[in-house]
mmCIF file of the N, C-alpha and C atoms, coordinates in Angstrom:
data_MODEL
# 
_entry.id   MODEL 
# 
loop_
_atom_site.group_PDB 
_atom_site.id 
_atom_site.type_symbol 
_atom_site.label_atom_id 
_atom_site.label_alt_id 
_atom_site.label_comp_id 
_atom_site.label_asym_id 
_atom_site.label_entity_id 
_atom_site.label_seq_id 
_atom_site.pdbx_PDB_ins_code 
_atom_site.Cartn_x 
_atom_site.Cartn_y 
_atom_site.Cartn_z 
_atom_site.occupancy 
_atom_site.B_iso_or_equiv 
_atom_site.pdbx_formal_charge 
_atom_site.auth_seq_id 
_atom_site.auth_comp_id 
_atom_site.auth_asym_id 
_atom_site.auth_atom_id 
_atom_site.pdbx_PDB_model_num 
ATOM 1   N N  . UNK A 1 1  ? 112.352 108.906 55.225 1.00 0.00 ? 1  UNK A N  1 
ATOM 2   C CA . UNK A 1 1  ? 112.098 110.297 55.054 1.00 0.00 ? 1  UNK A CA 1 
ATOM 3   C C  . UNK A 1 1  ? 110.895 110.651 55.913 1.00 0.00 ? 1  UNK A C  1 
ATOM 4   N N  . UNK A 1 2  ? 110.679 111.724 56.594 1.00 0.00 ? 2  UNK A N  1 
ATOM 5   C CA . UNK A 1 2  ? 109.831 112.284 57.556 1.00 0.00 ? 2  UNK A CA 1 
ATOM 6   C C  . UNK A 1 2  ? 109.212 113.203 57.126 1.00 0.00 ? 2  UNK A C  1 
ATOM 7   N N  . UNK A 1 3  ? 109.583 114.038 56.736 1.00 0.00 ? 3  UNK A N  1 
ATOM 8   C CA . UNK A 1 3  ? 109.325 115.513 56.511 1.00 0.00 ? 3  UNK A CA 1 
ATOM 9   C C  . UNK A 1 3  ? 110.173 115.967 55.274 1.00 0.00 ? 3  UNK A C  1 
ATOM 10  N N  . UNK A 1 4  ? 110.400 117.304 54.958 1.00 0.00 ? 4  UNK A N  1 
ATOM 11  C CA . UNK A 1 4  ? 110.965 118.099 53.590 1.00 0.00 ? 4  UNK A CA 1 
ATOM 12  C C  . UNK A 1 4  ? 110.765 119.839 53.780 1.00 0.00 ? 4  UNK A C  1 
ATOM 13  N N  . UNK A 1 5  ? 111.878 120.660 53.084 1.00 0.00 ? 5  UNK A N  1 
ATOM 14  C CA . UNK A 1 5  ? 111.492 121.597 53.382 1.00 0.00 ? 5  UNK A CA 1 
ATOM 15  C C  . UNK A 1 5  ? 110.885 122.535 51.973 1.00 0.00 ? 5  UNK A C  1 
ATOM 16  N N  . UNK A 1 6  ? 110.430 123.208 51.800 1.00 0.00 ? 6  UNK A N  1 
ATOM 17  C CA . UNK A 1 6  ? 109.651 124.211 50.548 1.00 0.00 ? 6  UNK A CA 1 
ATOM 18  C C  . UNK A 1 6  ? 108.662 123.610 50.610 1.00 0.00 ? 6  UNK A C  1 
ATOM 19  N N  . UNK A 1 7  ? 107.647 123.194 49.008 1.00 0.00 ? 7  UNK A N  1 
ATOM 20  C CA . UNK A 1 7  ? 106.602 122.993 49.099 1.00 0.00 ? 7  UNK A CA 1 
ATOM 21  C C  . UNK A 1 7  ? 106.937 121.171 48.732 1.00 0.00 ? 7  UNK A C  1 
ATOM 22  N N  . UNK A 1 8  ? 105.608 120.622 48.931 1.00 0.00 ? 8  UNK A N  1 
ATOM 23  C CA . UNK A 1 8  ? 105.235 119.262 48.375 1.00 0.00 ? 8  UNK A CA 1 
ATOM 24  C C  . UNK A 1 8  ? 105.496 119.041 47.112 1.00 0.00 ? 8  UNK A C  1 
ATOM 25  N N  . UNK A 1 9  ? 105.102 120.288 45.719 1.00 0.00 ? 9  UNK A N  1 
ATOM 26  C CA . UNK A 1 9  ? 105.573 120.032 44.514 1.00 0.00 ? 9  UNK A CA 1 
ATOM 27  C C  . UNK A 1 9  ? 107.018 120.203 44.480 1.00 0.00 ? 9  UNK A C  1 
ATOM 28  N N  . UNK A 1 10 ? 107.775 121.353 45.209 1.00 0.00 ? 10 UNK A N  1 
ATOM 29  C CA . UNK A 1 10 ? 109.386 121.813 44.725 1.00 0.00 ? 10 UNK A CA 1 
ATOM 30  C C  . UNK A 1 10 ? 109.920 121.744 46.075 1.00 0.00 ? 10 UNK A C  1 
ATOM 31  N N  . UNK A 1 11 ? 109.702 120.745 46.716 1.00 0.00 ? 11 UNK A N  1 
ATOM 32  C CA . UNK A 1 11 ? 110.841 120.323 47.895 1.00 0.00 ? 11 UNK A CA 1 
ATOM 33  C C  . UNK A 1 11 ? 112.143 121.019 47.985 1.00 0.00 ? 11 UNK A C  1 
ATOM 34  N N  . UNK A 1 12 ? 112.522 121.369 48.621 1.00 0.00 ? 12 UNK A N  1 
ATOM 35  C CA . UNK A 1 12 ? 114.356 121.841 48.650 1.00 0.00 ? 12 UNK A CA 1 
ATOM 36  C C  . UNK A 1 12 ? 115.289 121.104 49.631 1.00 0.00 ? 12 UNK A C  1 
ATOM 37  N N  . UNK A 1 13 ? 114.258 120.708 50.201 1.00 0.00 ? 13 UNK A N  1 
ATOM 38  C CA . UNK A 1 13 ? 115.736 119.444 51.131 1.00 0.00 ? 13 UNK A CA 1 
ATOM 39  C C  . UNK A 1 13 ? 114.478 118.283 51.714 1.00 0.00 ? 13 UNK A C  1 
ATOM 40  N N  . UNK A 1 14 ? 115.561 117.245 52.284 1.00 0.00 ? 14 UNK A N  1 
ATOM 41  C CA . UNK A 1 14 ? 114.238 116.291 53.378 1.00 0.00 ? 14 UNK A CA 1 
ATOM 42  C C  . UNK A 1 14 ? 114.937 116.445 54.561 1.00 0.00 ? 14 UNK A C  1 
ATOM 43  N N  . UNK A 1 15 ? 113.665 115.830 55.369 1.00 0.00 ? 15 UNK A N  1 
ATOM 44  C CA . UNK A 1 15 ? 114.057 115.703 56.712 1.00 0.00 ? 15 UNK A CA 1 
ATOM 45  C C  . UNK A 1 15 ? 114.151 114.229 56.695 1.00 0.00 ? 15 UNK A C  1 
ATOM 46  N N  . UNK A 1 16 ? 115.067 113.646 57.174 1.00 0.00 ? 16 UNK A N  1 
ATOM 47  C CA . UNK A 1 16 ? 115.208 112.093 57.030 1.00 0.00 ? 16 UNK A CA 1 
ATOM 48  C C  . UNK A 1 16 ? 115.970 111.468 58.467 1.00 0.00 ? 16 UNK A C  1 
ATOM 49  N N  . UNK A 1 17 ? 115.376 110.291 59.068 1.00 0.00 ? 17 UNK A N  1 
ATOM 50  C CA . UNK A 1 17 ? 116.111 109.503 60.206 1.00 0.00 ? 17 UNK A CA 1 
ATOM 51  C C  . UNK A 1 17 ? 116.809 108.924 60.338 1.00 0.00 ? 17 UNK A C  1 
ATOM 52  N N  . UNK A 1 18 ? 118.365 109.109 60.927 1.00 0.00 ? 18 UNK A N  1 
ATOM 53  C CA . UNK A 1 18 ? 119.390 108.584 60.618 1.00 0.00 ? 18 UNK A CA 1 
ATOM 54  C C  . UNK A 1 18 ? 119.280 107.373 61.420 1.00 0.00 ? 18 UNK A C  1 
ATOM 55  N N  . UNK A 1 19 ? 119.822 106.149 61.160 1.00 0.00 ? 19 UNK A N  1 
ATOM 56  C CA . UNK A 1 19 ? 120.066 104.619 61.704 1.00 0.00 ? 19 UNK A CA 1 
ATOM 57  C C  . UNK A 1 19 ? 120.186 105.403 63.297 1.00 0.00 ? 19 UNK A C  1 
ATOM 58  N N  . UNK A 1 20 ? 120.830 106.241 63.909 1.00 0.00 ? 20 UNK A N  1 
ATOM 59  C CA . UNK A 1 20 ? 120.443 106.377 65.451 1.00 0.00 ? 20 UNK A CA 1 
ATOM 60  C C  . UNK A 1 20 ? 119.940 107.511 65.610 1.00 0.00 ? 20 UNK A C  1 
ATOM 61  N N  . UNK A 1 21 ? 118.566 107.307 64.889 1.00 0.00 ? 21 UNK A N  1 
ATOM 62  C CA . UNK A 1 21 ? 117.660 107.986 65.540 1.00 0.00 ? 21 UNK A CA 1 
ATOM 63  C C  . UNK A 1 21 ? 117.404 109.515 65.643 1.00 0.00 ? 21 UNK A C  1 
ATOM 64  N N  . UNK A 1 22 ? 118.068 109.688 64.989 1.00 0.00 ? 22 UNK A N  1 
ATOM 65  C CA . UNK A 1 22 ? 118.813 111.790 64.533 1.00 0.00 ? 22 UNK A CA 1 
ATOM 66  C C  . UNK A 1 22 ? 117.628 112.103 63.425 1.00 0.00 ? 22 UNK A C  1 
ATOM 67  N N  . UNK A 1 23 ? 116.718 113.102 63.577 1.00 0.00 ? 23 UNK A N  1 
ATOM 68  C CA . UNK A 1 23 ? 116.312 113.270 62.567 1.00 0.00 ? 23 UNK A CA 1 
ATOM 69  C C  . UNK A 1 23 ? 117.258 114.654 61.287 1.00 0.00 ? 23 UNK A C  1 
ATOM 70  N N  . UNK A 1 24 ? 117.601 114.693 60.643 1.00 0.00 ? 24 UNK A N  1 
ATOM 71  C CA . UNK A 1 24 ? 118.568 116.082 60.063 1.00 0.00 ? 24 UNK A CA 1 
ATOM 72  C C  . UNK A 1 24 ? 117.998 115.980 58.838 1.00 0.00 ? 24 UNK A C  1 
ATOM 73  N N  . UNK A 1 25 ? 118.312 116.940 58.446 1.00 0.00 ? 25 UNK A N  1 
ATOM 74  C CA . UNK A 1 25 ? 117.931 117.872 56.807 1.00 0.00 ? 25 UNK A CA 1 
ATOM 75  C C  . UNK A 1 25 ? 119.066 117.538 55.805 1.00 0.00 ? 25 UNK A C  1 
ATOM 76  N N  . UNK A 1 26 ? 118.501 117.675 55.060 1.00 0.00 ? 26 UNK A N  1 
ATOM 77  C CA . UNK A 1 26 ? 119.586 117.063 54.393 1.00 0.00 ? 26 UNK A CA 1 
ATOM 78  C C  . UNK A 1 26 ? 120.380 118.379 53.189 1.00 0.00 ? 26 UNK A C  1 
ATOM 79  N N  . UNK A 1 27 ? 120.827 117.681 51.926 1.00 0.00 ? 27 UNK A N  1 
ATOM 80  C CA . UNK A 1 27 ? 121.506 119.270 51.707 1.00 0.00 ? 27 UNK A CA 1 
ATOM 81  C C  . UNK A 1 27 ? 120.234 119.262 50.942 1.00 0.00 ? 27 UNK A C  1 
ATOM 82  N N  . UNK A 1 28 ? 120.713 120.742 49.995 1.00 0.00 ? 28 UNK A N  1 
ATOM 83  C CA . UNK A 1 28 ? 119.290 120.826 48.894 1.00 0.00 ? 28 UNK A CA 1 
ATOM 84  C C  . UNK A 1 28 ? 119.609 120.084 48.014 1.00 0.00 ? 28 UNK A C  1 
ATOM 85  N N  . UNK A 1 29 ? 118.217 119.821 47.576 1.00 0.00 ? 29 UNK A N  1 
ATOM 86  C CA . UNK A 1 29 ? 117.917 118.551 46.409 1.00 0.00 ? 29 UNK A CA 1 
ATOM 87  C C  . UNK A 1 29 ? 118.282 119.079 45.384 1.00 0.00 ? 29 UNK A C  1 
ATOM 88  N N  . UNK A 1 30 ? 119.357 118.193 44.419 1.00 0.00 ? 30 UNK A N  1 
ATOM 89  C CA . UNK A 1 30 ? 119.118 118.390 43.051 1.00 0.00 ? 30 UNK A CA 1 
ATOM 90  C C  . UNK A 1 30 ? 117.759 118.376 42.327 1.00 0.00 ? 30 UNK A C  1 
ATOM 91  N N  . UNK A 1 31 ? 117.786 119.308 40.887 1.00 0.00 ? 31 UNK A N  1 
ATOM 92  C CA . UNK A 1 31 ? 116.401 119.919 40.297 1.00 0.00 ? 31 UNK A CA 1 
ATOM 93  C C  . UNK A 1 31 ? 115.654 118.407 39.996 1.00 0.00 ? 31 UNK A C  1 
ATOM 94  N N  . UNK A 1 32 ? 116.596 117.648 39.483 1.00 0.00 ? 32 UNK A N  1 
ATOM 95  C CA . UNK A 1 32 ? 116.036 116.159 38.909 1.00 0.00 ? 32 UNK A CA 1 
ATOM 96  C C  . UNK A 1 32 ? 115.618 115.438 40.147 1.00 0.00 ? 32 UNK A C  1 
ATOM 97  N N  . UNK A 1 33 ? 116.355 115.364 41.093 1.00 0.00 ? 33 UNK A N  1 
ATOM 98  C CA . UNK A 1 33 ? 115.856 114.633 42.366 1.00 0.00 ? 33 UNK A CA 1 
ATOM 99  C C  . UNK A 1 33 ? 114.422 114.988 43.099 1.00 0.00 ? 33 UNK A C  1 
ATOM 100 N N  . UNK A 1 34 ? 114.244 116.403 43.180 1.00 0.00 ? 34 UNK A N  1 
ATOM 101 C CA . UNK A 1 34 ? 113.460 116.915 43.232 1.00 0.00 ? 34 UNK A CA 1 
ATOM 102 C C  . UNK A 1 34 ? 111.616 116.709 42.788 1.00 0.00 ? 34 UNK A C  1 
ATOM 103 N N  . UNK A 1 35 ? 112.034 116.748 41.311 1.00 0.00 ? 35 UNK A N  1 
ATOM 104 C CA . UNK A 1 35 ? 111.068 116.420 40.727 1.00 0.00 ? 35 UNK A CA 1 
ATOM 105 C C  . UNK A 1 35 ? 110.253 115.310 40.477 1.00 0.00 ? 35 UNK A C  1 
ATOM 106 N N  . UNK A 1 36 ? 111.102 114.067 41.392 1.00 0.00 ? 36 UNK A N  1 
ATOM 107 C CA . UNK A 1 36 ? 110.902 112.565 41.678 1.00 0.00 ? 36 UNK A CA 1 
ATOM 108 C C  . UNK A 1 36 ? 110.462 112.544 42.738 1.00 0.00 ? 36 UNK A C  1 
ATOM 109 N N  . UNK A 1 37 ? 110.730 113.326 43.584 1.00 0.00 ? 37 UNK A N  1 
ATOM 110 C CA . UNK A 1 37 ? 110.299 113.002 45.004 1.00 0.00 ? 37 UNK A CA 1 
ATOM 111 C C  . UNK A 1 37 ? 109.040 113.751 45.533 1.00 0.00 ? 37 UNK A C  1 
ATOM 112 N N  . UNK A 1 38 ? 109.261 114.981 44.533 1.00 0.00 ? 38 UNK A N  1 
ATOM 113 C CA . UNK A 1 38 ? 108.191 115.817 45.109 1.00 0.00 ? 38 UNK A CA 1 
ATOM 114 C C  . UNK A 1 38 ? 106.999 115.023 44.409 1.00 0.00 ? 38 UNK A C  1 
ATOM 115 N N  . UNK A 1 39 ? 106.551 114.515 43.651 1.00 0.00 ? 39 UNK A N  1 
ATOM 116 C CA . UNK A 1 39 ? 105.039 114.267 43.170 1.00 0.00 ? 39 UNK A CA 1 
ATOM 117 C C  . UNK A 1 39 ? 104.897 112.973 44.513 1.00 0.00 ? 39 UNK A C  1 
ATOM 118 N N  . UNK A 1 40 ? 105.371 112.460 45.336 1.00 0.00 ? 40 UNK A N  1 
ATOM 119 C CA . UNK A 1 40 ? 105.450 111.389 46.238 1.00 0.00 ? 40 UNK A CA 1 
ATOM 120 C C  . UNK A 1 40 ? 105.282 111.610 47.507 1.00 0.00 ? 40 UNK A C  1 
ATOM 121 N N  . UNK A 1 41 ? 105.316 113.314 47.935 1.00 0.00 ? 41 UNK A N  1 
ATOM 122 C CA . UNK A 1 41 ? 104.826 113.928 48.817 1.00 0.00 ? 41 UNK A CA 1 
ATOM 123 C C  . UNK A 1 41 ? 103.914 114.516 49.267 1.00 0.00 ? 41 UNK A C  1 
ATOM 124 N N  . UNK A 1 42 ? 103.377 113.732 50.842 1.00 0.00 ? 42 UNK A N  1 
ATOM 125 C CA . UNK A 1 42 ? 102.000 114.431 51.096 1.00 0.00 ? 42 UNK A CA 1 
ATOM 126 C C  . UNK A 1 42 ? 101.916 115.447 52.351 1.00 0.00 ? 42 UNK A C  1 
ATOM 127 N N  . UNK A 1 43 ? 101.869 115.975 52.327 1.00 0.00 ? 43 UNK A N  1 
ATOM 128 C CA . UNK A 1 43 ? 102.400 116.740 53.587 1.00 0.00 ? 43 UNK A CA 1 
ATOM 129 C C  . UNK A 1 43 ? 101.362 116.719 55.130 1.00 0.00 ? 43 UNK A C  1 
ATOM 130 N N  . UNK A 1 44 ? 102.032 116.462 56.041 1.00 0.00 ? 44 UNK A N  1 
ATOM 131 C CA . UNK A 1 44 ? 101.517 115.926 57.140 1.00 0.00 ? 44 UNK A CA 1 
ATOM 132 C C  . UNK A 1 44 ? 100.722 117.199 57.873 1.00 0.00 ? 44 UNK A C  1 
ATOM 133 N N  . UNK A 1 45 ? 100.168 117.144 58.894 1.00 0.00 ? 45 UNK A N  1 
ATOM 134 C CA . UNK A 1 45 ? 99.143  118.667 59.536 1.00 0.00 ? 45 UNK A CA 1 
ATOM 135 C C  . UNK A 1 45 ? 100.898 119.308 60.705 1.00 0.00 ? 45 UNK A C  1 
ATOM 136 N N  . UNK A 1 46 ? 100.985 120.782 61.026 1.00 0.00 ? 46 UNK A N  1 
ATOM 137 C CA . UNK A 1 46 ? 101.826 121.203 61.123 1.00 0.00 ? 46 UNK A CA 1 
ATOM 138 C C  . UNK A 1 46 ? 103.057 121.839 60.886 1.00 0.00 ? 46 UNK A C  1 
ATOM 139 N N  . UNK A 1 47 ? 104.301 121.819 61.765 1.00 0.00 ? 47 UNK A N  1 
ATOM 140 C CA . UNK A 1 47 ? 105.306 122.178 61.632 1.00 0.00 ? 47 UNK A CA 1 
ATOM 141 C C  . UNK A 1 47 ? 106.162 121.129 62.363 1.00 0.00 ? 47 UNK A C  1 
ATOM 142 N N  . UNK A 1 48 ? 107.043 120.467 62.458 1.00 0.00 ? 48 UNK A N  1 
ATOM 143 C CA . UNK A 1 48 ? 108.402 119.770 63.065 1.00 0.00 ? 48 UNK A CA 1 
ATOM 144 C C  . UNK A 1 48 ? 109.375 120.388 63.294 1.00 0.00 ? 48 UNK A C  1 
ATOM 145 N N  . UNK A 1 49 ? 110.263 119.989 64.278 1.00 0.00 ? 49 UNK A N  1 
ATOM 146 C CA . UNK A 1 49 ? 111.383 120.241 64.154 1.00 0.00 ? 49 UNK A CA 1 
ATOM 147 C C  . UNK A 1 49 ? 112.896 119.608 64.568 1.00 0.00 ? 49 UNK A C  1 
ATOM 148 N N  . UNK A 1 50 ? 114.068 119.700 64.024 1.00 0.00 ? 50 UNK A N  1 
ATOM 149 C CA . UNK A 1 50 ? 115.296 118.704 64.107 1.00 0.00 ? 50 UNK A CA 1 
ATOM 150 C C  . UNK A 1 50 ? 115.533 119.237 65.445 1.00 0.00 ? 50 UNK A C  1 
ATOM 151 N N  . UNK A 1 51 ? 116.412 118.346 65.989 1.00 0.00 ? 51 UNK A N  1 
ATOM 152 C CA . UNK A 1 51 ? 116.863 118.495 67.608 1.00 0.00 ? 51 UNK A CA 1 
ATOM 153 C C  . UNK A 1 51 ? 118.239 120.227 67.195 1.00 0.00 ? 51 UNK A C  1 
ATOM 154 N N  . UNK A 1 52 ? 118.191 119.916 65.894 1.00 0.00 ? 52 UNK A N  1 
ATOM 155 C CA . UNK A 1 52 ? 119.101 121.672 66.305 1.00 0.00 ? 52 UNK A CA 1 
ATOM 156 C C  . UNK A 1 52 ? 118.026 122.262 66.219 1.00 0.00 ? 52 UNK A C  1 
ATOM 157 N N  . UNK A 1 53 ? 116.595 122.375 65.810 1.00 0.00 ? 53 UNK A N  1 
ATOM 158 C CA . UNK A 1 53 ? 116.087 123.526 65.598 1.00 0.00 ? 53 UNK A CA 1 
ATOM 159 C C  . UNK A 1 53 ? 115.815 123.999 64.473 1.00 0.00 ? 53 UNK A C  1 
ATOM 160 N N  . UNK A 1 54 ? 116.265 122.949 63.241 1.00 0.00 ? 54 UNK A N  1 
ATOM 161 C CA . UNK A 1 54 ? 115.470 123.497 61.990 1.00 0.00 ? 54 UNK A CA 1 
ATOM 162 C C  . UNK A 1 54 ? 113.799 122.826 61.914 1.00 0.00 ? 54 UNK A C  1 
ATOM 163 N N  . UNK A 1 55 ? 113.159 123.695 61.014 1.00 0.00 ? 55 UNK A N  1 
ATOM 164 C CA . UNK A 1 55 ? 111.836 123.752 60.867 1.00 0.00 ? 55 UNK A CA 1 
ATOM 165 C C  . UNK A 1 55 ? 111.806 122.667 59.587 1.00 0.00 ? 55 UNK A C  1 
ATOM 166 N N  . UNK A 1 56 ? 110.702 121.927 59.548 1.00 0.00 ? 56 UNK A N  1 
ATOM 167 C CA . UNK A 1 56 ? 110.325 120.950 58.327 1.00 0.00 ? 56 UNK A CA 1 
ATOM 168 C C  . UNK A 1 56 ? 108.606 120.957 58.186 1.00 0.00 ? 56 UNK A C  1 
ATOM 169 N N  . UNK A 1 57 ? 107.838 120.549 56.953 1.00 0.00 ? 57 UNK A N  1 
ATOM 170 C CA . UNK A 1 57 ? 106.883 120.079 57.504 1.00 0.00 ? 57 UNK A CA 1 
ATOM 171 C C  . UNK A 1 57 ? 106.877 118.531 57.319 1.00 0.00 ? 57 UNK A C  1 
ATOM 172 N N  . UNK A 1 58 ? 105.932 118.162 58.086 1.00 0.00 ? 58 UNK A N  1 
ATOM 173 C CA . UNK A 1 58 ? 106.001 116.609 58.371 1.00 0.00 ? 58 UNK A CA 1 
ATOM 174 C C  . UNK A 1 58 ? 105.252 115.861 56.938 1.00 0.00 ? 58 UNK A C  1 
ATOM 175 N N  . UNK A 1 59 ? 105.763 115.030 56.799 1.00 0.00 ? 59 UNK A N  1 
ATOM 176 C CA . UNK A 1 59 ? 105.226 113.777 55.944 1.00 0.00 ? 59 UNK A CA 1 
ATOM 177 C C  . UNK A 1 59 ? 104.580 113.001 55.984 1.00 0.00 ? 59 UNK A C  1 
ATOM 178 N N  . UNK A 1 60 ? 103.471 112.586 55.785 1.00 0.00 ? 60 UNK A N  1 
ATOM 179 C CA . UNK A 1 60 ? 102.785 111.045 55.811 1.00 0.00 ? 60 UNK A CA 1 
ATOM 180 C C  . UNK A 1 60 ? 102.699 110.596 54.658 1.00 0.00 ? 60 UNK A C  1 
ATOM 181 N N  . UNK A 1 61 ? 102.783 108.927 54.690 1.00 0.00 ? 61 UNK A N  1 
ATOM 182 C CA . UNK A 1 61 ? 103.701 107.779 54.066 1.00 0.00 ? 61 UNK A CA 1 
ATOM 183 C C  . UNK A 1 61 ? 104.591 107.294 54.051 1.00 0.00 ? 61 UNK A C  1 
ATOM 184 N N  . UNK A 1 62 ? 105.050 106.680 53.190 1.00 0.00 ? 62 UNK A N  1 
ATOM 185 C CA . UNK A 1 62 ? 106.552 105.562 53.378 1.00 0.00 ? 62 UNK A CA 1 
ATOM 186 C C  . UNK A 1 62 ? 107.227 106.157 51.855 1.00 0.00 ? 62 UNK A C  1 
ATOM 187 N N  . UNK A 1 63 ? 107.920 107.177 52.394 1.00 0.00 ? 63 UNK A N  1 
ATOM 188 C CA . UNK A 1 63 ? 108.699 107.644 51.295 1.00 0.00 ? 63 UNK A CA 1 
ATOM 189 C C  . UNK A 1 63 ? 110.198 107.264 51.538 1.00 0.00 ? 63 UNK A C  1 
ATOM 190 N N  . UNK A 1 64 ? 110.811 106.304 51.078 1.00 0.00 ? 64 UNK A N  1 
ATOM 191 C CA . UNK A 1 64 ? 112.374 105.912 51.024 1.00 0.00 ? 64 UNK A CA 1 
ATOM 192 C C  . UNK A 1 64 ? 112.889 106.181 50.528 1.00 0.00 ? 64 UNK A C  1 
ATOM 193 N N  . UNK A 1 65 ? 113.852 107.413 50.898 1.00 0.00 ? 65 UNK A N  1 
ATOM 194 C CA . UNK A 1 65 ? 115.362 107.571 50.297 1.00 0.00 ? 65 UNK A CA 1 
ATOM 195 C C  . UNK A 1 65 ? 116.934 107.147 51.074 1.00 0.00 ? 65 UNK A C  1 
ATOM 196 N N  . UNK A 1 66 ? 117.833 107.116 49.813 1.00 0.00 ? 66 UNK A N  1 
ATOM 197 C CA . UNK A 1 66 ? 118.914 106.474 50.332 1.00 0.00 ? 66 UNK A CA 1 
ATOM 198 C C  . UNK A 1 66 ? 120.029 107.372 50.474 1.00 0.00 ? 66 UNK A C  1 
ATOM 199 N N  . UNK A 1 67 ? 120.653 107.995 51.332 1.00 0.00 ? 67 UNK A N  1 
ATOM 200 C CA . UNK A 1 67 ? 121.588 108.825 51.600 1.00 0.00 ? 67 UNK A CA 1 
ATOM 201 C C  . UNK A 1 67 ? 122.870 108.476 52.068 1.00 0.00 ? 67 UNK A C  1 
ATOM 202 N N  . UNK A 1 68 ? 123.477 109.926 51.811 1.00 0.00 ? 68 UNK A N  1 
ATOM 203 C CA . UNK A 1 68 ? 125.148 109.403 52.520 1.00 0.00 ? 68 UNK A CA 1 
ATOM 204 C C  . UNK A 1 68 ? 125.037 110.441 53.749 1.00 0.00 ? 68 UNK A C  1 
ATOM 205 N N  . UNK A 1 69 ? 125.543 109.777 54.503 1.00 0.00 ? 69 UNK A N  1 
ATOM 206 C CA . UNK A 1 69 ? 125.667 110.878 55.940 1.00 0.00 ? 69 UNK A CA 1 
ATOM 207 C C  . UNK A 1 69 ? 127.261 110.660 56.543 1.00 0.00 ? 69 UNK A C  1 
ATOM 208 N N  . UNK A 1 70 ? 127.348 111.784 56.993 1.00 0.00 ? 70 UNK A N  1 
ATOM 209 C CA . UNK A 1 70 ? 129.158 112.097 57.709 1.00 0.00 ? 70 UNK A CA 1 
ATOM 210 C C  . UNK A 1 70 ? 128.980 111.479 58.675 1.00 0.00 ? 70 UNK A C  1 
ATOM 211 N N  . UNK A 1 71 ? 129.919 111.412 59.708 1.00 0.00 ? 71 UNK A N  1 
ATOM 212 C CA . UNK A 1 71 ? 129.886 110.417 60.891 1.00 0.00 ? 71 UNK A CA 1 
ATOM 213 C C  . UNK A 1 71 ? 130.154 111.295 62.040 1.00 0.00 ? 71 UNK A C  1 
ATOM 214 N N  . UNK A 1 72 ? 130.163 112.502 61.406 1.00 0.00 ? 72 UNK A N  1 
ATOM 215 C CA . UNK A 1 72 ? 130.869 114.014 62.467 1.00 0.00 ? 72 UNK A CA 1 
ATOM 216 C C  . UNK A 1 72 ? 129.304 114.412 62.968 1.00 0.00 ? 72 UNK A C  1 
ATOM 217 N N  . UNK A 1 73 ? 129.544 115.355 64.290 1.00 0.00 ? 73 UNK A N  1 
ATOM 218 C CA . UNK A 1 73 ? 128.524 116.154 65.220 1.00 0.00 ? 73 UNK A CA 1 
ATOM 219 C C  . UNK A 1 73 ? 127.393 116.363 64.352 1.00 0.00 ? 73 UNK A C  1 
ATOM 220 N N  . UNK A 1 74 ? 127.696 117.655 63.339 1.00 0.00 ? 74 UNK A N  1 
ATOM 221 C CA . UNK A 1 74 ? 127.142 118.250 62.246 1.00 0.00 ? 74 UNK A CA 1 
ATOM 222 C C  . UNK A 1 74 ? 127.188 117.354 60.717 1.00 0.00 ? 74 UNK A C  1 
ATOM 223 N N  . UNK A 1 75 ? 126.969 115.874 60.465 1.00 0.00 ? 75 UNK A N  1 
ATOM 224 C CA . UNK A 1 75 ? 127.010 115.516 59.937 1.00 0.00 ? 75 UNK A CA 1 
ATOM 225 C C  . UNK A 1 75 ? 126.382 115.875 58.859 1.00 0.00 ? 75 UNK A C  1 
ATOM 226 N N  . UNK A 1 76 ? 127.050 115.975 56.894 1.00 0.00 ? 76 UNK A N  1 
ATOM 227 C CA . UNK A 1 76 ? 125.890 116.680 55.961 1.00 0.00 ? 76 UNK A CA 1 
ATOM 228 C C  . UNK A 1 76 ? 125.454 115.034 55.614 1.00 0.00 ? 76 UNK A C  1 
ATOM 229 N N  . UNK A 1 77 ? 124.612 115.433 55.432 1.00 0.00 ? 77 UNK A N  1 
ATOM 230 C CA . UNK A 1 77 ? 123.396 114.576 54.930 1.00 0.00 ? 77 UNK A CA 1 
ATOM 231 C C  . UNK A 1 77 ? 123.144 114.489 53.311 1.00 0.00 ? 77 UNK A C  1 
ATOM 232 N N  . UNK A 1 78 ? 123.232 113.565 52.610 1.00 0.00 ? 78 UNK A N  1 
ATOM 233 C CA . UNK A 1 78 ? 123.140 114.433 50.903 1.00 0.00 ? 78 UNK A CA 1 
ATOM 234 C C  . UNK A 1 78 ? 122.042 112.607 50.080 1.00 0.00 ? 78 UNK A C  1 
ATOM 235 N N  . UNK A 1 79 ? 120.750 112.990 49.894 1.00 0.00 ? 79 UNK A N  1 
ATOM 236 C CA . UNK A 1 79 ? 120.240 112.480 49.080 1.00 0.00 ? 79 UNK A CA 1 
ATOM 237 C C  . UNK A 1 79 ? 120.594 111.769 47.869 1.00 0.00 ? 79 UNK A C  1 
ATOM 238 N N  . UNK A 1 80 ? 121.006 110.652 47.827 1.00 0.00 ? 80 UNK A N  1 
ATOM 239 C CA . UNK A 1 80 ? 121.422 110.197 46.697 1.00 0.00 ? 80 UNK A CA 1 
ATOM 240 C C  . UNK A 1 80 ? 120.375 109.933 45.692 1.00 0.00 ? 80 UNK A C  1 
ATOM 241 N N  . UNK A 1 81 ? 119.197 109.195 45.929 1.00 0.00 ? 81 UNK A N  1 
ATOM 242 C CA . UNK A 1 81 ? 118.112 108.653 45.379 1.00 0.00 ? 81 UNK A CA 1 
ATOM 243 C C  . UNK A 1 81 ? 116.442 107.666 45.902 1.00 0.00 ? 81 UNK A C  1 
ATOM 244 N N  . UNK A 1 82 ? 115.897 108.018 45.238 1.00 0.00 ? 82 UNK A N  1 
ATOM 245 C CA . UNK A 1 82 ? 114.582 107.450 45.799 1.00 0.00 ? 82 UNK A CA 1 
ATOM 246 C C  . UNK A 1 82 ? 114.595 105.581 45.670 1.00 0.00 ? 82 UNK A C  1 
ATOM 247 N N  . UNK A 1 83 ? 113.974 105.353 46.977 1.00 0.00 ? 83 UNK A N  1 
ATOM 248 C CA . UNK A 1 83 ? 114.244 104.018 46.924 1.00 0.00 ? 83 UNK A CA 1 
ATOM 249 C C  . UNK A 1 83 ? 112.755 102.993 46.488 1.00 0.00 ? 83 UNK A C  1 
# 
């Protein structure tokens, strides 16, 4: 995980690096997922952004989550759980 979008307490999605190197957003977080991940977030100085062009802010630390990702262009991205 890299980055996230809303705040550090109520996250609404992450920004996370796919095995080649893609950074993408993922969908929005469930309320429970949410509330696990967000106390684990520190938010980095700035703004980021995915190679399409969405906005994140950046992260510092080693926050691991485990996702499912499509194998298509626009692949969705969907948070399963904190690792």
């Amino acid at each position: 995980m890299v980055g996230f979008t809303g705040t550090a307490q109520h996250p609404k999605a992450l920004a996370v690096r796919l095995p080649d190197g893609r950074v993408a957003l993922s969908q929005r977080l469930t309320p429970a997922l949410a509330s696990v991940v967000g106390p684990r977030l520190v938010p980095g100085p700035g703004r980021a952004f995915t190679k399409a062009g969405d906005s994140y802010t950046p992260a510092v630390g080693d926050v691991v989550v485990e996702v499912v990702a499509g194998t298509t262009r626009h692949a969705v991205v969907t948070v399963m759980r904190l690792r």
